[in-house]
C-alpha positions as CSV (number, residue, x, y, z in Angstrom):
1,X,4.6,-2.2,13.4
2,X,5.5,0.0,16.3
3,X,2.7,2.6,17.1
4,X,3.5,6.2,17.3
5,X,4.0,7.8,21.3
6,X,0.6,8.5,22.8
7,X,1.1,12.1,24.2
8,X,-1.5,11.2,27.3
9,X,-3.0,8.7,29.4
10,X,0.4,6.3,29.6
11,X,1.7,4.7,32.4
12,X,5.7,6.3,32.9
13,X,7.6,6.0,35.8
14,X,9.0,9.7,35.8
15,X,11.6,10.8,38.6
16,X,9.6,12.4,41.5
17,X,10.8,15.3,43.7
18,X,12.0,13.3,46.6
19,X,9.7,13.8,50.3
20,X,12.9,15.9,52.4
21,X,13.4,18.1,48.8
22,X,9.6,19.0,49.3
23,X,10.2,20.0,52.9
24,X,13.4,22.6,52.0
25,X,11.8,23.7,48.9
26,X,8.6,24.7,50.9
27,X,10.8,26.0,54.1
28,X,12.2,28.4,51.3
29,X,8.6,29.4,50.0
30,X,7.7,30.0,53.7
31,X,10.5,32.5,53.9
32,X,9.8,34.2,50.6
33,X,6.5,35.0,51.7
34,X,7.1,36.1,55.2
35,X,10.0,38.6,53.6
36,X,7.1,39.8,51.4
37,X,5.1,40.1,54.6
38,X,2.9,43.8,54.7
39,X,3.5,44.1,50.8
40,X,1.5,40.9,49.7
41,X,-1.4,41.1,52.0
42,X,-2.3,45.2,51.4
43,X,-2.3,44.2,47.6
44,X,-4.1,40.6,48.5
45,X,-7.5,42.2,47.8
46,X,-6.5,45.3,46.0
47,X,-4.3,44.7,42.8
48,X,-6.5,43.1,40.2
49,X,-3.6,41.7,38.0
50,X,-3.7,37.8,38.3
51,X,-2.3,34.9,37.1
52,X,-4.3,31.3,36.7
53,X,-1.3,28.9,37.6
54,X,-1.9,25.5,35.2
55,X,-0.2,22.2,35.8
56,X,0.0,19.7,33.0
57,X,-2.9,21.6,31.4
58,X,-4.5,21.2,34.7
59,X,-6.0,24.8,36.6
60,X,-4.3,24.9,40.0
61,X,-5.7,28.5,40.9
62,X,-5.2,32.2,41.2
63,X,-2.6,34.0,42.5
64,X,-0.7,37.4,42.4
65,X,2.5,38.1,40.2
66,X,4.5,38.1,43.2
67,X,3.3,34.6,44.1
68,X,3.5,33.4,40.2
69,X,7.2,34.2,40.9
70,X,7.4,32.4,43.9
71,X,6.2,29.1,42.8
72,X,8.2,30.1,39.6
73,X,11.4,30.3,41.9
74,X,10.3,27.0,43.9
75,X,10.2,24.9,41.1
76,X,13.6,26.0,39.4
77,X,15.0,25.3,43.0
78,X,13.2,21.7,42.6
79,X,15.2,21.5,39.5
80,X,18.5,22.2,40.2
81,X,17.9,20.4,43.3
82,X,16.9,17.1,41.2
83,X,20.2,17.9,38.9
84,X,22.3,18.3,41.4
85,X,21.6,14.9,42.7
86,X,22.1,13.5,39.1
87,X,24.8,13.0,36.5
88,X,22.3,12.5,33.7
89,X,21.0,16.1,33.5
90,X,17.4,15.5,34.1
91,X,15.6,18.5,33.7
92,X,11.7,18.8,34.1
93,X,9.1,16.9,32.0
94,X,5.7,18.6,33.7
95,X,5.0,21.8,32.6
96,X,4.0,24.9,34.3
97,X,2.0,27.5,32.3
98,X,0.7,31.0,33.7
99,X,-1.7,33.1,31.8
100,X,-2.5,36.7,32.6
101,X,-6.2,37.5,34.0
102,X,-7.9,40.0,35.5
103,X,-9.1,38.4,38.8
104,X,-9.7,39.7,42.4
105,X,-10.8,36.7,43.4
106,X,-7.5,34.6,44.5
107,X,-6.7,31.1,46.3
108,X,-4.5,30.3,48.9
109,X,-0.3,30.1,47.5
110,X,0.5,27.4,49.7
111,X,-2.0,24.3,48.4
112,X,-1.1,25.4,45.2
113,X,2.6,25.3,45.5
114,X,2.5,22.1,47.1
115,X,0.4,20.2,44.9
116,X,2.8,21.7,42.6
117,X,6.0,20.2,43.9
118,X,4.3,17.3,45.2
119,X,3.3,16.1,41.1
120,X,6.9,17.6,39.4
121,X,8.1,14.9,37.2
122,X,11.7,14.8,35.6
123,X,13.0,13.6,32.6
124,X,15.9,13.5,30.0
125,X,16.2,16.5,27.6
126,X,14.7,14.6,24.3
127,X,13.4,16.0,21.0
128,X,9.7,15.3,19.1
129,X,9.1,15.5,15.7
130,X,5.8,17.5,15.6
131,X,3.6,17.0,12.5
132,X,0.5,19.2,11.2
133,X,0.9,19.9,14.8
134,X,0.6,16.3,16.3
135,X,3.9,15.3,17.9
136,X,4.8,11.8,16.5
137,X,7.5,10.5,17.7
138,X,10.6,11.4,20.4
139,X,14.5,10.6,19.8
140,X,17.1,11.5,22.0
141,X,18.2,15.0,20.7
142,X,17.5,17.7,18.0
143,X,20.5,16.9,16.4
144,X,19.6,13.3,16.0
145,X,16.1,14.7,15.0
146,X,17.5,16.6,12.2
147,X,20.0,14.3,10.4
148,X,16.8,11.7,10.7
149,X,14.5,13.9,8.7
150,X,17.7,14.4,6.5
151,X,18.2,11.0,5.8
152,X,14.4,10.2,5.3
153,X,14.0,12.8,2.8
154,X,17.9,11.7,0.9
155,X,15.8,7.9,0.6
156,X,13.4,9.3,-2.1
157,X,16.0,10.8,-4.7
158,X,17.1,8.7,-7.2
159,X,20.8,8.0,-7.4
160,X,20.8,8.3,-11.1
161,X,18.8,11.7,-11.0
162,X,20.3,14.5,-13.2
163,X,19.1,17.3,-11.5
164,X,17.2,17.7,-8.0
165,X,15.1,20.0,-7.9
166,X,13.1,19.7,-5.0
167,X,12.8,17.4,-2.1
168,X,10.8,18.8,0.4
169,X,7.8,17.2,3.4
170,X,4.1,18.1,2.4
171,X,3.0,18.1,6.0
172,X,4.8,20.8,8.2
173,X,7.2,19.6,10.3
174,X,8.8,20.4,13.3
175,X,11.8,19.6,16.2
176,X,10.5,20.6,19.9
177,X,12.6,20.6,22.7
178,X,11.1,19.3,25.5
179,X,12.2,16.8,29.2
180,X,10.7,13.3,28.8
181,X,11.0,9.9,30.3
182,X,13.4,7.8,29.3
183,X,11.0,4.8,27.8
184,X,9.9,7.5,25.6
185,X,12.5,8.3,23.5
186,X,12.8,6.3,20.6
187,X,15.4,4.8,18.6
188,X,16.4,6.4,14.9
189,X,15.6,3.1,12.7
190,X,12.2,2.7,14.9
191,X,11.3,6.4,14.8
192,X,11.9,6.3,10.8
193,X,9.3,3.2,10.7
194,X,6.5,5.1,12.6
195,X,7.2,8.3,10.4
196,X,6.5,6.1,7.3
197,X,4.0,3.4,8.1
198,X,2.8,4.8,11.8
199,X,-1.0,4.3,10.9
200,X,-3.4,1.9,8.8
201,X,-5.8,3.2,6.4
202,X,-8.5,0.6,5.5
203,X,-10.5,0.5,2.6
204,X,-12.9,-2.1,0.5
205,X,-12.8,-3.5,-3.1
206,X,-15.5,-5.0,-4.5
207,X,-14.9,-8.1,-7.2
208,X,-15.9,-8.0,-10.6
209,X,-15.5,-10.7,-13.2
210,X,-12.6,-11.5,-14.3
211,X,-10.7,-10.4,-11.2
212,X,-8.2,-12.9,-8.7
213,X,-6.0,-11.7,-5.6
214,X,-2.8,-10.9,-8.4
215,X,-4.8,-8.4,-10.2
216,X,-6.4,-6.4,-7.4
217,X,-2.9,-6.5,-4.9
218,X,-1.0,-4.9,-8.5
219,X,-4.0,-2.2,-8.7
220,X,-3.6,-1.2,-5.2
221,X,0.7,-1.8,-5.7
222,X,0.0,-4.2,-2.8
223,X,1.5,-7.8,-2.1
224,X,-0.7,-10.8,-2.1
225,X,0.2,-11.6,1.1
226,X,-1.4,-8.6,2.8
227,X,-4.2,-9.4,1.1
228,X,-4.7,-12.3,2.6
229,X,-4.0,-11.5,6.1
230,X,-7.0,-8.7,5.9
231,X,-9.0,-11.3,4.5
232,X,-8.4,-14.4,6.4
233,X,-11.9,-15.5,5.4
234,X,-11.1,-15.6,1.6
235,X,-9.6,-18.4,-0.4
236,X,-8.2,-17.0,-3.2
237,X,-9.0,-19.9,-5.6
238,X,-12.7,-19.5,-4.5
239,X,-12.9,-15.7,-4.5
240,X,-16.3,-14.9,-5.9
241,X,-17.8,-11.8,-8.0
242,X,-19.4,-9.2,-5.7
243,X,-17.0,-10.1,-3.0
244,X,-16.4,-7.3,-0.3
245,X,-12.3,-7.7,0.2
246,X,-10.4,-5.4,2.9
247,X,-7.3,-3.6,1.7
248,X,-4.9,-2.5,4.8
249,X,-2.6,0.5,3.2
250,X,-0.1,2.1,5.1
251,X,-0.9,5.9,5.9
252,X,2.3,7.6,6.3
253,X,3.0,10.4,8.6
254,X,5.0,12.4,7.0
255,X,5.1,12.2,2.3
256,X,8.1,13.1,1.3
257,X,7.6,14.9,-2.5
258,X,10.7,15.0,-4.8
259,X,11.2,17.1,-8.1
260,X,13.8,15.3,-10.3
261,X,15.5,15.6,-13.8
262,X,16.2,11.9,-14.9
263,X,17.3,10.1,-18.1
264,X,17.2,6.6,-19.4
265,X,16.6,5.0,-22.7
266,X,13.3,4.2,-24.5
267,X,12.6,1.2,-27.1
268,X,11.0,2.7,-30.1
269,X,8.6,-0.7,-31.8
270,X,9.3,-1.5,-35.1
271,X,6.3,-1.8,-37.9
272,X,4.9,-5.5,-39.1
273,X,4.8,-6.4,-42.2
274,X,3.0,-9.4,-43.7
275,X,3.2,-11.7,-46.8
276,X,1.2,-14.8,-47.9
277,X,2.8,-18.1,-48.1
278,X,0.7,-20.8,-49.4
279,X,3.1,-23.7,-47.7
280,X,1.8,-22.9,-44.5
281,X,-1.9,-23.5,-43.2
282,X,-4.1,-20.7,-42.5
283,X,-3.5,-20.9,-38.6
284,X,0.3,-20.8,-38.8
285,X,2.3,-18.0,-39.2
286,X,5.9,-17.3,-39.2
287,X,8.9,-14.3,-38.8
288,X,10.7,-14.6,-42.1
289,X,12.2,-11.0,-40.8
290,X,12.7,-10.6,-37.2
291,X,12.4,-6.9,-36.4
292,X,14.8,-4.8,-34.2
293,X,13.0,-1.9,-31.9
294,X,15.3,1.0,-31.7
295,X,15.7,3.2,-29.2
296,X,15.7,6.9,-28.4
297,X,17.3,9.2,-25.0
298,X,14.4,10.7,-23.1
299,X,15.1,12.9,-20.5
300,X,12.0,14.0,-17.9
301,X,11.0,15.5,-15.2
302,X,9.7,13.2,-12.9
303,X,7.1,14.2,-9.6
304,X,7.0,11.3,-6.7
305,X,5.5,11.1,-3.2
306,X,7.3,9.0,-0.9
307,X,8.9,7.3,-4.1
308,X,5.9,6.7,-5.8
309,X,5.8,8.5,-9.6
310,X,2.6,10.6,-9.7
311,X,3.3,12.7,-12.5
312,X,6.4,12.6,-15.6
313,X,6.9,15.7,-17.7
314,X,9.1,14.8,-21.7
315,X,11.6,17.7,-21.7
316,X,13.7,16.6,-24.9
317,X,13.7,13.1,-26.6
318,X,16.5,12.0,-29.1
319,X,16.8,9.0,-31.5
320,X,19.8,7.3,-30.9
321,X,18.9,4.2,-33.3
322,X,15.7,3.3,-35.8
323,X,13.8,0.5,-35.4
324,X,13.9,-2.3,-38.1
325,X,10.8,-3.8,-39.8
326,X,9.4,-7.3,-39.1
327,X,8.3,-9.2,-41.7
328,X,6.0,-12.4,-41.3
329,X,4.6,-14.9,-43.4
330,X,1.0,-15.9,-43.0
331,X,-0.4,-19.5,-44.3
332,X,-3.4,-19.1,-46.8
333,X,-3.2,-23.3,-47.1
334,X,-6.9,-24.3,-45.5
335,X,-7.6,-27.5,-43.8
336,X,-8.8,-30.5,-46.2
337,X,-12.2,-31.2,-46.1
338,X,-11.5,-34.3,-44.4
339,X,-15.2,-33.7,-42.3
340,X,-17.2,-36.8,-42.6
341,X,-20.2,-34.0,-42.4
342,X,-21.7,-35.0,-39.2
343,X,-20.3,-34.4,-35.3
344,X,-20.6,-37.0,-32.4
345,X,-20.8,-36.0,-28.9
346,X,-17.1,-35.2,-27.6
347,X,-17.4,-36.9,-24.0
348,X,-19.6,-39.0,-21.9
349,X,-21.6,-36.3,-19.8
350,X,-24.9,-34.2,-19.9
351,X,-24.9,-30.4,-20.4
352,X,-24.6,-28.5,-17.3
353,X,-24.5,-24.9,-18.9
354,X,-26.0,-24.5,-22.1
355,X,-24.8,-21.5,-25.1
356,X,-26.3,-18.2,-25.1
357,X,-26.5,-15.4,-22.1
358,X,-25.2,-16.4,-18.9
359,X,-24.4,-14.0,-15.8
360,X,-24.4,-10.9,-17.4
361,X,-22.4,-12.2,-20.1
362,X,-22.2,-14.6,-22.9
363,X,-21.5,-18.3,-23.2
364,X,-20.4,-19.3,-26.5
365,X,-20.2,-23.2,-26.2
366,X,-22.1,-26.0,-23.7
367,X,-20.0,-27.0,-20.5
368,X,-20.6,-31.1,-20.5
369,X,-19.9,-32.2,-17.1
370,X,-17.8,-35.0,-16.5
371,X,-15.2,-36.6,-13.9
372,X,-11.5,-35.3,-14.0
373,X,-9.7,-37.8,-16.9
374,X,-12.5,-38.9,-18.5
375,X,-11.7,-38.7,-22.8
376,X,-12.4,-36.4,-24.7
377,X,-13.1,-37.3,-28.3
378,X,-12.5,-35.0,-31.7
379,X,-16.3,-34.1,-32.4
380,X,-15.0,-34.8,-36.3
381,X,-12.1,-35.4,-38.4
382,X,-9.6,-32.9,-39.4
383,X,-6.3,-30.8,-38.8
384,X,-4.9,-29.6,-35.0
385,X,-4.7,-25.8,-35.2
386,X,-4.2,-25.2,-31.8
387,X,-3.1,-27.6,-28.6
388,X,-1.8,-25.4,-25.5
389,X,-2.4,-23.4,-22.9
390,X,-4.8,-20.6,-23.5
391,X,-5.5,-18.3,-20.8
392,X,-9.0,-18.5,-19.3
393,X,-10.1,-21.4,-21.5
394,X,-7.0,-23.5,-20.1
395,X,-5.3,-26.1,-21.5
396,X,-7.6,-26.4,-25.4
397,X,-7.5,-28.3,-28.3
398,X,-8.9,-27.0,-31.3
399,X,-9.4,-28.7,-34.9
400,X,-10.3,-27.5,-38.5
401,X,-12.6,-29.5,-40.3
402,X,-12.3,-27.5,-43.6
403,X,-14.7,-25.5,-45.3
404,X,-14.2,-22.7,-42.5
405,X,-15.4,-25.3,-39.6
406,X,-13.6,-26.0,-36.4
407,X,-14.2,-27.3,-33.0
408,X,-13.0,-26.1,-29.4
409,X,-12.5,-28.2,-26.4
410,X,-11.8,-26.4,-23.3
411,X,-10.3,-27.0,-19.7
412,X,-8.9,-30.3,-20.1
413,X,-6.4,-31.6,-17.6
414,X,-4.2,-33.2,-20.4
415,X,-3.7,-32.8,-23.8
416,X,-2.7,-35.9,-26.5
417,X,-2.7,-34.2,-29.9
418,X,-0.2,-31.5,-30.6
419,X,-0.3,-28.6,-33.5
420,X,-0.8,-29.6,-37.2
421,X,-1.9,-33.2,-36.2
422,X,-4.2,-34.8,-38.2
423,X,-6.7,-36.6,-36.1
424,X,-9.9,-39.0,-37.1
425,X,-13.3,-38.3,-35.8
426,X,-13.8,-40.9,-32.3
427,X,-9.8,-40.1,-31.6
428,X,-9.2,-39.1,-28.1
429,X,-7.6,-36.1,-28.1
430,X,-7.4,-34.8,-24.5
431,X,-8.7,-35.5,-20.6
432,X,-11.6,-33.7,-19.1
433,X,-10.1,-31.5,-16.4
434,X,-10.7,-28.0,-14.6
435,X,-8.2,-25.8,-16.0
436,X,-8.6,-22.1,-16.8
437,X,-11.8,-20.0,-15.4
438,X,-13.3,-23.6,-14.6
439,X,-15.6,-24.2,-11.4
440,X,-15.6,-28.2,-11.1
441,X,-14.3,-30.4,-14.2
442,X,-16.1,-30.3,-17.2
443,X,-16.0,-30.0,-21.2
444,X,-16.4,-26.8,-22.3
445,X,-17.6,-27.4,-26.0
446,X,-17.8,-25.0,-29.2
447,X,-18.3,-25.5,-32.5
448,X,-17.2,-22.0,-35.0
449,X,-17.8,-21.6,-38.5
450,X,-15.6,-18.8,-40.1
451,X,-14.1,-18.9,-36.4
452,X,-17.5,-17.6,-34.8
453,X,-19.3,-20.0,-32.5
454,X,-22.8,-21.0,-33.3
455,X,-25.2,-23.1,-30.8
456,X,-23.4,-27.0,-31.1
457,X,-26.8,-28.0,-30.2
458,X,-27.7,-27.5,-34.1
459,X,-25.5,-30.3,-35.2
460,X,-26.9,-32.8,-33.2
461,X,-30.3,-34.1,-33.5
């Protein structure tokens, strides 16, 4: 990213007022003050208006009007001495600033004015974008300045906007005119880049449970990949609670805020109905009815910074169609009570995390650790309700064993069963494997009656 200008303190190679310009320029000093003569020196110690004479913000000394006009004279001489002898139009980069004291105490002219000449520097006639007060960045003209800021604020209204009705800067914002060196005017595309992104703001997120690099970089509207460059020191696979991450957001320059009319469409959801169907078991369900969302015509006024929504006000809303009802059937068949009444152990393995509280939470089955592939057994016989994917317990089997028991196996690496399989107690119905919210392979293990999970440890004895 290109940093912004620095308006001190960097090296430029600025056009110097050549030695032999020096010596006329001074030779026409020496005879403006010899022509002022008897007038200058009976006022030397007598007329009490002065002027301190400042160079690049730098106090030179004191002198009278008459030589504030001198040196005044001097240097535009220097300037159109310097233009003459170029076809680029230089004009002068230092500046000279006088400011009006009352003083009798006065320095020597001639030290001053040739320090003066000695340090002019001359540059290109440019233009800076001043924000807040802080000048940003340079490009070559005002004009060029202008259809910039133009252009950056015509980037944050939506081409499908019915009405704009603002688009303005937050920050004030300025064009200065001003003589620079030529490496420090900056091109349009590169002085647009500094205006948006010109500085890093860095804050800190601390990880709770439940949390990965995806969810934090979408609550920060971040990619992962900046993420991870702030946080070389982070595997993302390993990231732990309480972890301190780093989160490098652009800090813009400039927010451009736009007040816009928009419309678009909206789906209205339909309503769910349900009936019983006693062909189907009491873990399957299915649409008999698919519903149809409709849809209505909102139109809103919609607040954004630098494209970013931050606030949407509902000015009218229309129904253009009504949704349609969904209808689904849901099984009330239960599993046969094909349980043989008693559970064996589901894999070869001792408990490494037993049920109950665990980490400020609870656990509500036993992790059994094993190696990666080794079986996994049905604790029982009965029915498949459930063999899939299933978010933080990974890929799962789960089996009904009738009378409103079931058993849960978690994590595995592969399943063998699928949905609505019957299965005998001692089958093996999936591989032990680390899928899910898993730290190293292992069996996680529940046992549920009524679908809550009770302590397996009380079947087994």
């Amino acid at each position: 990213m290109t940093e912004p200008r620095q308006t001190s303190g960097e090296a430029r190679q600025p056009r110097r007022i050549s030695p032999m310009l020096r010596v006329s320029v001074f030779l026409i000093v020496v005879v403006l003050i010899a022509g002022a003569g008897t007038a200058i020196n009976a006022m030397w110690r007598t007329q009490a208006k002065s002027w301190e004479v400042y160079f690049n913000g730098e106090l030179k000394g004191v002198v009278t009007e008459e030589e504030k006009d001198m040196i005044a004279a001097a240097v535009d001489a220097a300037v159109e001495q310097v233009k003459a002898e170029n076809t680029l139009n230089p004009g002068l980069s230092s500046v000279i600033e006088y400011v009006e004291v009352i003083n009798n105490e006065r320095d020597e002219v001639e030290p001053i004015l040739e320090g003066i000449l000695s340090g002019l520097e001359f540059g290109l006639r440019a233009a800076a974008i001043v924000i807040d007060g802080e000048e940003v960045v340079t490009v070559s003209c005002a004009e060029e300045a202008e259809a910039l800021l133009t252009s950056l604020q015509e980037r944050f209204v939506s081409e499908n906007a019915l009405l704009v009705e603002k688009v303005e800067f937050q920050e004030s914002v300025e064009i200065v005119d001003k003589y620079v060196a030529l490496d420090e005017v900056t091109d349009p595309e590169t002085a647009v880049n500094i205006l948006l992104h010109g500085s890093e703001k860095i804050l800190q997120h601390t990880v709770t449970r439940g949390e990965s690099f995806w969810s934090i970089a979408n609550l920060y509207r971040l990619s992962i990949n900046v993420i991870q460059a702030a946080n070389p020191n982070i595997r993302p696979e390993a990231l732990q609670v309480g972890a301190k991450l780093n989160l490098k957001i652009d800090e813009p320059f400039v927010r451009v805020e736009s007040v816009e009319q928009i419309k678009y469409t909206e789906s209205i959801p339909f309503s769910t109905s349900y009936v019983t169907d006693s062909s189907l078991w009491t873990w399957q369900s299915v649409v008999r009815t698919k519903g149809v969302p409709g849809t209505r015509e909102i139109v809103a006024r919609v607040v954004s910074v630098n494209g970013k929504e931050t606030s949407r006000e509902v000015l009218s809303a229309s129904v253009v169609s009504n949704p349609s009802a969904q209808v689904v059937a849901r099984g009330t068949k239960s599993a046969p009570s094909s349980s043989t009444g008693s559970f064996i152990w589901p894999t070869t393995g001792s408990i490494t995390s037993p049920f109950g509280p665990r980490w400020g939470g609870y656990h509500y089955g036993v992790d059994i650790g094993a190696s990666s592939g080794t079986a996994i057994k049905a604790a029982d016989s009965g029915v498949v309700s459930f063999s899939g994917w299933n978010g933080g317990y990974g890929y799962m089997v789960k089996i009904e064993h009738g009378g409103g028991m079931s058993t849960l196996y978690a994590h595995a690496s592969k399943l063998l069963v699928s949905q609505n399989q019957t299965v005998s107690k001692g089958d093996t119905i999936a591989l032990v494997g680390n899928t899910g919210n898993s730290y190293g392979a292992h069996l996680h293990f529940e046992i549920r009656v009524n679908d809550k999970p009770v302590n397996p440890l009380n079947y087994f004895r």
